[in-house]
Phi, psi and omega in degrees: 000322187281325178289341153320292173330298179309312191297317167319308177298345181268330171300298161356273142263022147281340175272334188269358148263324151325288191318315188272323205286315210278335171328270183006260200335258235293290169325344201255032174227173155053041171207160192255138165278146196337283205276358158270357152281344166256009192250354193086349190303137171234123166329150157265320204232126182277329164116024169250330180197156159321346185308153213038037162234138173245187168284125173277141181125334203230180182268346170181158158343101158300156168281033171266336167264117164242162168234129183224155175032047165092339173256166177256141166208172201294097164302109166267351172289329189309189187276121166009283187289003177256011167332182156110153178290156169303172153201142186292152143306312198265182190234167173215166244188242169262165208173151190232144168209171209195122201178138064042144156203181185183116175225163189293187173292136179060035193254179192211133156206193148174191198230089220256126190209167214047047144307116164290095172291065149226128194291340189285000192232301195241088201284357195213126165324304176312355184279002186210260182316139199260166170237139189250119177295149164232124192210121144323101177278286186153214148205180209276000157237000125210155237290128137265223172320176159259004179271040159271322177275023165286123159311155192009051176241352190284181166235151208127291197290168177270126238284134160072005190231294184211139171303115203263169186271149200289152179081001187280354189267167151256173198296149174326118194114306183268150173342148114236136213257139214208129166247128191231119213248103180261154200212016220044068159112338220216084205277103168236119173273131170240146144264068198063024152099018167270143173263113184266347207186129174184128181216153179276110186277153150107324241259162163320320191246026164273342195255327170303324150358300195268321191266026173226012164257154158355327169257024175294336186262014171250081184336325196257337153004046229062001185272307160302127227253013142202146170174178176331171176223145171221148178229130184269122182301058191257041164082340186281139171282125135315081206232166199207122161215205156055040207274114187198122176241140154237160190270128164273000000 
């Protein structure tokens, strides 16, 4: 009986030090620290609900965005009709942003921003808004999306326009934490703490750019210098955490 004992008391408290190690951990996400509160950064995702975001197109968060263990991620079970990308309420203008991403296998997302929110004018957040991708590249024994054999369709790059630097994502399953820094003009995409990427918006050769990708035939295009934030709903499971912008 006394070594039952001991032993019941040592399970114990080895589950109620596991328990507490995994709090900690969960706390240390979907929060701002001393010096991003004193730096201006404000949460997007508290990691608990959905506030301050809607469906675009809608008054609020579908059930196709859910929040579990701290992240927002892709309901792919919901209902049809609750499709659509995520979008911020507020709109920015220059911004520093900062987010987590993860997707499943063979999975397509990205991450979309100076979104116009009008569905009656502009039916897809992309219609407007540029993107920096979230994409399942694969590796070289295995197949991912298929817009991994694409230039700039990978991820990390700015989707369809420009090619971001090789090697920066991590293996499949894992995080990866990515910054996208707009300026008067001045674009810089990070990848896990890589500088990956950086081009000049607005300029003669942003607009040649544009007329040879896919969104030459969208007027609205890239044009704009404030608007939304989005995470795109492109059928795929998906998960989003650490979401923090600061205004520039």
């Amino acid at each position: 009986m006394y070594r039952f004992t001991t032993f019941l008391l040592a399970a114990t408290i080895l589950f109620s030090c596991s328990s507490s190690k995994k709090s900690a951990m969960d706390k240390s996400q979907n929060i701002l620290f001393g010096k991003e509160k004193n730096d201006g950064w404000q949460l997007l995702f508290d990691g608990k609900a959905t506030d301050g975001w809607h469906t675009y197109g809608k008054q609020n968060a579908t059930e196709r965005w859910k929040v579990q263990d701290g992240a927002i991620y892709l309901n792919i079970d919901a209902k049809s009709s609750d499709r659509g990308d995520l979008v911020t309420n507020d709109e920015f203008e220059n911004f520093d942003l900062k987010l987590d991403w993860k997707i499943s296998e063979k999975g397509n997302s990205g991450i979309i921003f100076y979104i116009q929110d009008d569905k009656s004018k502009y039916p897809n957040t992309y219609n407007t808004g540029m993107e920096m991708q979230v994409l399942d590249n694969g590796t070289p024994t295995r197949l991912g999306h298929s817009d991994a054999r694409l230039y700039t369709h990978r991820a990390g790059d700015l989707y369809d326009l420009l090619s971001s630097a090789d090697g920066a994502t991590n293996p499949l399953g894992e995080w990866n934490h990515v910054e996208i820094k707009s300026v008067n003009g001045k674009l810089d995409f990070y990848m896990n703490g890589k500088h990956s990427l950086s081009i000049n918006l607005w300029d003669e050769n942003w607009n040649k750019m544009i007329s040879i990708s896919k969104f030459k035939d969208m007027p609205g295009f890239g044009t704009f210098k404030q608007g939304k934030i989005s995470l795109q709903d492109h059928g795929n499971q998906v998960w989003y955490r650490n979401i923090k912008i600061k205004r520039l």
